[in-house]
C-alpha positions in Angstrom: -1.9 -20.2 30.4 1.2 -20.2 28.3 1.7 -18.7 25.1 2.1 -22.5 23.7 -1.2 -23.8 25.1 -2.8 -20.9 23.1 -5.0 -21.5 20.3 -3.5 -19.9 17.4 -5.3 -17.0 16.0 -6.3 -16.0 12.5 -6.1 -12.0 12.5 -6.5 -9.3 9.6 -4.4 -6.5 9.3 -6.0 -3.4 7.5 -3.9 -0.3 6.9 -4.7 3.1 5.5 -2.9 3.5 2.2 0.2 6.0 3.3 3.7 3.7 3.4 3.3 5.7 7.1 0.9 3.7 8.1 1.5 0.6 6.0 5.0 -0.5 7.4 3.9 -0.4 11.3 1.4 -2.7 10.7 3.9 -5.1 8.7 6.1 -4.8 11.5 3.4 -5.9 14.1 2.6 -8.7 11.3 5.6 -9.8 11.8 5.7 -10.2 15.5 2.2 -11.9 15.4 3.4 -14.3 12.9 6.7 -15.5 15.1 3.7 -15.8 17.9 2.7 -18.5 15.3 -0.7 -16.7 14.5 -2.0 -16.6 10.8 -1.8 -13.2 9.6 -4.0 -12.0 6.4 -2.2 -8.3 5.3 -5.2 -6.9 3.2 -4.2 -3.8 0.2 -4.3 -3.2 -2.9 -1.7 -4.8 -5.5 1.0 -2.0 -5.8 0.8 -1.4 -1.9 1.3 -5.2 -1.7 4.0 -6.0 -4.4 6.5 -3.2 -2.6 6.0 -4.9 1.0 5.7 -8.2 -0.6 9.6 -8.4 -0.3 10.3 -8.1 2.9 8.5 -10.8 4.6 9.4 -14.4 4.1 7.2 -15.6 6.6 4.4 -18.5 5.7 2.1 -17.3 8.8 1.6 -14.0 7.0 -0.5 -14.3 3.7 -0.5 -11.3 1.5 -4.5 -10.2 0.0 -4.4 -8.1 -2.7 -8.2 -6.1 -3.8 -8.0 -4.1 -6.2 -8.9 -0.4 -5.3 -12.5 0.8 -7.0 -12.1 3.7 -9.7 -13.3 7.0 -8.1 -13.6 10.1 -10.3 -11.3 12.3 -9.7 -8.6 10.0 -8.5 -5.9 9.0 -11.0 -5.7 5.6 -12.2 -2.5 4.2 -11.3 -2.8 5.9 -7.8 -3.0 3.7 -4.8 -1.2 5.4 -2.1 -0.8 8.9 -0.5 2.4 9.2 -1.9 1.6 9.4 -5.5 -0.8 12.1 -4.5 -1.0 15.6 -4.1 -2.7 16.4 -0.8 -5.6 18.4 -2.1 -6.0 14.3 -4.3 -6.3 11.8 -0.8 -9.8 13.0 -0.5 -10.5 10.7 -3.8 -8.1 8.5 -2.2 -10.4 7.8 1.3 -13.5 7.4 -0.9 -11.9 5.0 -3.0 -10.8 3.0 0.3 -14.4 3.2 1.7 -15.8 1.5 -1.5 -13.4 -1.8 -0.4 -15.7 -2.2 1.9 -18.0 -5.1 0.5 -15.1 -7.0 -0.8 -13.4 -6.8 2.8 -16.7 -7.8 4.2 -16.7 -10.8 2.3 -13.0 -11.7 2.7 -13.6 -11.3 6.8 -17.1 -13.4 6.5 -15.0 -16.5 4.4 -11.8 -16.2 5.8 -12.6 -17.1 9.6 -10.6 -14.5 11.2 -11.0 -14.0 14.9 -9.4 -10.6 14.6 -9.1 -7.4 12.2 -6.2 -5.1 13.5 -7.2 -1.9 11.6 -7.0 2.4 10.8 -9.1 4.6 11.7 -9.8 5.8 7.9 -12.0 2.5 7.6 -14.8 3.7 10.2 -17.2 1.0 9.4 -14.8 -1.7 9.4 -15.3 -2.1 13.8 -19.4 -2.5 12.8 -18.6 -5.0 10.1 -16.6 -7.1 12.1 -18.6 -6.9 14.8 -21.7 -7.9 12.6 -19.4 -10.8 11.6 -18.6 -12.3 14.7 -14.8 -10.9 14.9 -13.3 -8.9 16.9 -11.5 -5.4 16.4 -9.2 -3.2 17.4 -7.7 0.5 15.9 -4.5 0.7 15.8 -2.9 4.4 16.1 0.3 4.4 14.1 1.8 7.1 16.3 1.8 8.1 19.7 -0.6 8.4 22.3 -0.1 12.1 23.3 -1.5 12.6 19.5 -4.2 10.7 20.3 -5.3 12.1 23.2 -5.2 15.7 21.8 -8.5 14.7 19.9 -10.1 13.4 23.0 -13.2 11.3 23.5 -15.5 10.1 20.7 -18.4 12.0 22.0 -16.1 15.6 21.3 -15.0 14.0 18.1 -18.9 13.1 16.9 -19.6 16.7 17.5 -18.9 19.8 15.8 -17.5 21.8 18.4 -14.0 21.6 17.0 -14.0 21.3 13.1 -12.3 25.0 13.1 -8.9 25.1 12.3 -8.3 27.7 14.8 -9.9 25.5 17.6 -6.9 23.3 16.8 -4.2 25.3 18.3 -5.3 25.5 21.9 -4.6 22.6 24.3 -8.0 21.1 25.1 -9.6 21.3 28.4 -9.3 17.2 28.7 -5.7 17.1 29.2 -4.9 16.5 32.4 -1.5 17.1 33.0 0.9 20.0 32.1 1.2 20.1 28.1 1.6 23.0 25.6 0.8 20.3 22.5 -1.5 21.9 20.1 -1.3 22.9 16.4 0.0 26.2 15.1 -2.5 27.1 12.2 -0.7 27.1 9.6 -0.6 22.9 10.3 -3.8 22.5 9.5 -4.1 23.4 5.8 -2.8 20.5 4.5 -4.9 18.3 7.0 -8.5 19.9 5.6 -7.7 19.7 2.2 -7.1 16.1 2.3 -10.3 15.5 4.3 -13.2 13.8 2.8 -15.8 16.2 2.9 -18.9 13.5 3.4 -16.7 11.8 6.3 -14.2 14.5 7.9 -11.2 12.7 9.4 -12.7 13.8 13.0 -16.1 11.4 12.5 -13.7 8.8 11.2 -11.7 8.5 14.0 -14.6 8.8 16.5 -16.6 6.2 14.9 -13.3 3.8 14.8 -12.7 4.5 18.6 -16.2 3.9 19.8 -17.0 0.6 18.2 -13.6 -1.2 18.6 -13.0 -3.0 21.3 -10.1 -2.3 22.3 -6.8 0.6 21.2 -3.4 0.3 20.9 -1.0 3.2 20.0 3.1 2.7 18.9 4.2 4.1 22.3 4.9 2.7 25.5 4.0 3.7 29.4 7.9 4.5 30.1 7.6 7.4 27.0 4.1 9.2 28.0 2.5 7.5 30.6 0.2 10.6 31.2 -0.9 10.8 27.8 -2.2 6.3 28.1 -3.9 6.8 31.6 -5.6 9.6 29.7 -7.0 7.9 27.0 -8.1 5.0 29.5 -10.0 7.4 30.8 -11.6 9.2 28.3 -12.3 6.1 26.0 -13.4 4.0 29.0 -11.8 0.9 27.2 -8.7 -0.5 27.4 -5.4 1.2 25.8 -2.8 -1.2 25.1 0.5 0.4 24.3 2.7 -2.2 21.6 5.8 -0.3 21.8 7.8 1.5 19.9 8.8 -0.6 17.0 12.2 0.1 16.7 14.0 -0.8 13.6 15.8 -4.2 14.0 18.8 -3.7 11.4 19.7 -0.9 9.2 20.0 -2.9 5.9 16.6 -2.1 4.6 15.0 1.5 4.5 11.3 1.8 6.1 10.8 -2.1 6.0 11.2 -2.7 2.3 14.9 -3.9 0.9 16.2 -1.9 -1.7 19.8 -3.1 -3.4 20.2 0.6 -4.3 21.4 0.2 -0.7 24.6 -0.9 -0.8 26.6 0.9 -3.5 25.3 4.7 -2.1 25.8 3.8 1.6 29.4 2.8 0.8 30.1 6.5 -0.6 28.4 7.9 2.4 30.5 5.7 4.9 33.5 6.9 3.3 32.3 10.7 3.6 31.4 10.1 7.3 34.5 8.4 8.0 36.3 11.4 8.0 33.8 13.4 10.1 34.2 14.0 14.0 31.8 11.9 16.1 28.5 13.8 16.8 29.4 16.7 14.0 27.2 15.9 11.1 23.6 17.3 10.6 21.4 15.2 9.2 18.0 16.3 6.7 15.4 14.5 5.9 11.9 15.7 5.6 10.1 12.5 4.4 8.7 11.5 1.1 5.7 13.9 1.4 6.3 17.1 2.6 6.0 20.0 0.1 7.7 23.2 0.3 7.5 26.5 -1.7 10.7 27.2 -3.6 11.7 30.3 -1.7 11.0 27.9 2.3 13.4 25.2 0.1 16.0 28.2 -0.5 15.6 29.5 3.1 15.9 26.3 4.6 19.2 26.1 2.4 20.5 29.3 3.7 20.1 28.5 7.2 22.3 25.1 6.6 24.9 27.0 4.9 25.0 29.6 7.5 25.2 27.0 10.3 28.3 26.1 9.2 28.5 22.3 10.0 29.2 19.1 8.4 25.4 17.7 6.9 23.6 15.4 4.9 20.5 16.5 3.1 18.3 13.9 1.5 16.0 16.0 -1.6 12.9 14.4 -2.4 13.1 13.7 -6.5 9.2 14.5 -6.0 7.4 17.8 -7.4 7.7 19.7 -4.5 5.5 22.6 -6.6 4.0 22.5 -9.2 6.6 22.8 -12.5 9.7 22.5 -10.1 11.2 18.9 -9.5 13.8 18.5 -6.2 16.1 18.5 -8.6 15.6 22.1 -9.3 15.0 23.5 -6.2 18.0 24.1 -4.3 19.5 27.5 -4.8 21.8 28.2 -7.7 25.6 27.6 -6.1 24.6 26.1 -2.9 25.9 22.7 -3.9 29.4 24.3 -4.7 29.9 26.3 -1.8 29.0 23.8 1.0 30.7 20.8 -1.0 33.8 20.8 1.3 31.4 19.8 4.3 28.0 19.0 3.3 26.4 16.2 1.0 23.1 16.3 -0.8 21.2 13.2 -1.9 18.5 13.2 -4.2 15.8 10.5 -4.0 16.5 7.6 -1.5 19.0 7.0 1.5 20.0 4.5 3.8 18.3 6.8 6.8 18.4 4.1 9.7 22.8 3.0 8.2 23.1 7.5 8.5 21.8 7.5 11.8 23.7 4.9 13.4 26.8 6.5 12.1 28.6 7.7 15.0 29.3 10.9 12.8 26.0 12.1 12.9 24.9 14.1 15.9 21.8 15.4 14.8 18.5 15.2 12.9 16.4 18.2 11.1 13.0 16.1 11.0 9.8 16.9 9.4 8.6 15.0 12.6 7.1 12.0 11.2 6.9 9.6 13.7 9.0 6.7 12.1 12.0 9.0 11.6 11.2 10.4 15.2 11.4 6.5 16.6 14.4 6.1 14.5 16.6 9.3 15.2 15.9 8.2 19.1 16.4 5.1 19.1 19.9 6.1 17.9 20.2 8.9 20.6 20.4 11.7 18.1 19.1 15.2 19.1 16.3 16.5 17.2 16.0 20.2 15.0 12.2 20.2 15.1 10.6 21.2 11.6 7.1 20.6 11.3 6.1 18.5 7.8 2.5 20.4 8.7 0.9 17.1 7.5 -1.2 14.6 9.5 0.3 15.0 13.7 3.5 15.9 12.9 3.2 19.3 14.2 2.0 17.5 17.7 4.6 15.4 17.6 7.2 18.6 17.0 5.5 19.8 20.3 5.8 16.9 22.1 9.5 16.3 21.3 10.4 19.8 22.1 8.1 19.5 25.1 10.3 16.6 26.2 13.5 18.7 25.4 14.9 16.4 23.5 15.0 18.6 20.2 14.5 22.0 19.4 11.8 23.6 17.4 12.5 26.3 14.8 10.4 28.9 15.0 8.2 29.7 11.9 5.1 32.3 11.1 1.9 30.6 13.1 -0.1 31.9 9.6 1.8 30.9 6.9 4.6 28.7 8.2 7.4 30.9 6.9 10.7 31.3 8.6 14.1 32.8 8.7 17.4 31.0 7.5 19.0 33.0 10.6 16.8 30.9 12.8 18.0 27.3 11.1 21.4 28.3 11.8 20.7 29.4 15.3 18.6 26.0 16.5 20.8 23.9 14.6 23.8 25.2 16.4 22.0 24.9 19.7 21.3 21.3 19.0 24.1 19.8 17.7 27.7 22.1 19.5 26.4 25.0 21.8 26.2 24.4 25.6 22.9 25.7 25.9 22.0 22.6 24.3 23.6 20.5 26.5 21.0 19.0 27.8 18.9 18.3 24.5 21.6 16.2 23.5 22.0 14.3 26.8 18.2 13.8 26.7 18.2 12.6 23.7 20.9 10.3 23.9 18.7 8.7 27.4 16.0 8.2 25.2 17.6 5.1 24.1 17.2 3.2 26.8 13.6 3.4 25.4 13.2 3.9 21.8 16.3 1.4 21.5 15.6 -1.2 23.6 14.0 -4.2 21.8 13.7 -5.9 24.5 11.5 -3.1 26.5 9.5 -2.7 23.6 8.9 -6.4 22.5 7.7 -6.6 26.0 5.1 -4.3 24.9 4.2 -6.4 21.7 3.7 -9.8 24.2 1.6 -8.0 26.0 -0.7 -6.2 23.1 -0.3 -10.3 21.8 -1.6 -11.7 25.3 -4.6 -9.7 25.1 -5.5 -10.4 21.4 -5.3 -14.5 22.6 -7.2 -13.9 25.8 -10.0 -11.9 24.8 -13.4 -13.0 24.9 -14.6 -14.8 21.7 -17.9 -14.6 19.8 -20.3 -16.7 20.8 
């Protein structure tokens, strides 16, 4: 049947409340919508009025609920980035008690589907209990998935240890060293919900959908989908990468900031070599101690190249704003070849430069897709939050960045080591071949027309599936 002799579907998107999670599932909004469905994008009112902006479309009605006061959780908060990590707990119980009003939105609205995170582990029962459709949609890549394994291990206690964490589990298949080091998981359990750990979350999501997709594709990690195939024993349906379209707005949401500070970068990268600039970013909520922030400055000055470091203006600890916490000097002695940016940048406009060669990640997935899709070899450096120490093993796995080396315990590392990876990535022929990988790996994670291949096909199944009867 062709896509026009479809019947035109009324679907709900759900997202956790992290901008991580919130922007892929504007993105596949907006690919639904085009497919002329009806899209209802459910948050809470600040989550809605910053993504409110940057869709235009008719087909995709924004639903604001207000979020339920918890105790504990500050007033004005409504997203992971306004909180410290050892706060999100608050956060997830103040997402579970939307619950009855996103029950009754789904039971008047006449959705056939809810597109939704696993955070929300009822919401599969719900919309089952309501007639509709569901389906979990993992905002990151299937080898992160699949490192969690079935429900039934996921139900169970068997691996609630930290330390359990850090071995590849005996389900994998196929020759991987992804696993966490320990020093990953602290921020992970202290922003778990200790009623509803994170593990019983995602098992109860997975085994009452109908159906998962992930933000990856066959072409990436087709291992890591025939996996979870197997161990879910539903379908997996891979809806691409999502690769930025345009540069002009940062993460999805247009910002006129834009213009002005990209202009002064331009200039500065102008007069750079192709393929000589560093460039560091790591996210909007990653925390380092002072003395890892002056480490991690010492290894960039002692690597001697060209770079752009993006600060967050965020408390990084507790008294000490990003402001503060480079080390005294460091701005004066590297100002003949290196920039730093405090607050917002233009990340996707610096990565398309043909000046930059290179990315120090914290390994969020976004900034992994985006750096790739670009070609630009990776310096691995682990954010510790969420599965952005798997994905620093997977991209090193996949040689197409290198990982610094840090403390398993504690996470600490040597400036020494910064310079020494850096240089491997970005001029030494021993790297070589990280940089011709990565430069490949646009043919996938740059090719819209691979990945909205994926996205027709993730749409095909949403149309054809069985309805309720």
């Amino acid at each position: 049947m062709d896509n026009k002799d479809q019947k035109k579907l009324q679907i709900a998107m759900f997202p956790w409340l992290a901008y991580g999670h919130l922007m892929p599932f504007l993105e596949v909004s907006k690919f639904l919508a085009q497919k002329g469905h009806q899209i209802s994008f459910i948050s809470t009112p600040k989550n809605i009025n910053r993504l409110r902006s940057s869709s235009f479309s008719p087909l995709i009605d924004f639903v604001e609920l207000p979020l339920p006061a918890v105790d504990g959780l500050p007033e004005s908060a409504e997203s992971t980035s306004e909180l410290p990590i050892n706060k999100v707990p608050y956060l997830k119980k103040a997402y579970d008690l939307l619950k009855p009003s996103v029950t009754h939105f789904i039971q008047l609205s006449g959705v056939n589907w809810v597109v939704h995170d696993f955070i929300c582990y009822w919401m599969p029962r719900v919309a089952t209990q309501l007639g509709v459709n569901s389906v979990y949609f993992h905002i990151t890549n299937a080898t992160t998935l699949a490192f969690f394994g079935p429900p039934s291990e996921l139900l169970s206690d068997k691996r609630w240890r930290p330390e359990d964490l850090t071995v590849v589990p005996e389900w994998v298949d196929y020759p991987s060293n992804v696993a966490y080091k320990l020093h990953e998981m602290v921020s992970p359990w202290d922003g778990m919900d200790d009623e509803v750990l994170d593990f019983q979350r995602l098992g109860r999501t997975i085994e009452d959908c109908k159906f998962v997709t992930v933000r990856s594709c066959t072409e990436f990690e087709s291992d890591a989908v025939s996996l979870l195939r197997k161990i879910y024993g539903k379908p997996v349906v891979p809806l691409g990468l999502l690769p930025p379209v345009s540069a002009p707005q940062q993460h999805g949401v247009a910002d006129d900031r834009g213009d002005e500070k990209w202009e002064v970068l331009r200039e500065w990268l102008e007069n750079k070599k192709p393929n000589s600039v560093v460039y560091i970013a790591l996210g909007t909520e990653v925390t380092l101690s002072q003395e890892l922030m002056h480490e991690l400055a010492h290894g960039i000055e002692k690597s001697g190249l060209p770079f752009i470091w993006v600060v967050n203006n965020r408390p990084l600890v507790e008294g000490v704003l990003g402001s503060d916490i480079i080390p005294f000097g460091f701005e004066t002695r590297v100002e003949d070849r290196g920039l730093v940016l405090r607050g917002w940048a233009p990340q996707l406009k610096i990565l398309g430069h043909i000046s930059v060669g290179g990315f120090l990640t914290h390994c969020g997935w976004s900034s992994v897709v985006e750096a790739l899709g670009y070609g630009r070899a990776l310096i691995l450096f682990s954010g510790a939050n969420s599965d952005q120490g798997l994905i620093a093993r997977l991209m090193h796995e996949k040689r197409v960045g290198l990982e610094i080396p840090r403390d398993e315990r504690d996470g600490s590392f040597m400036s020494d080591s910064v310079a020494e990876v850096t240089r491997r990535v970005m001029v030494e022929k021993e790297g070589e071949s990280i940089r011709s990988n990565a430069w490949a790996m646009k043919q996938i994670f740059g090719n819209v027309e691979l990945n909205n291949k994926c996205l027709d096909e993730f749409t095909r199944v949403l149309e054809t599936w069985p309805t309720f009867t």
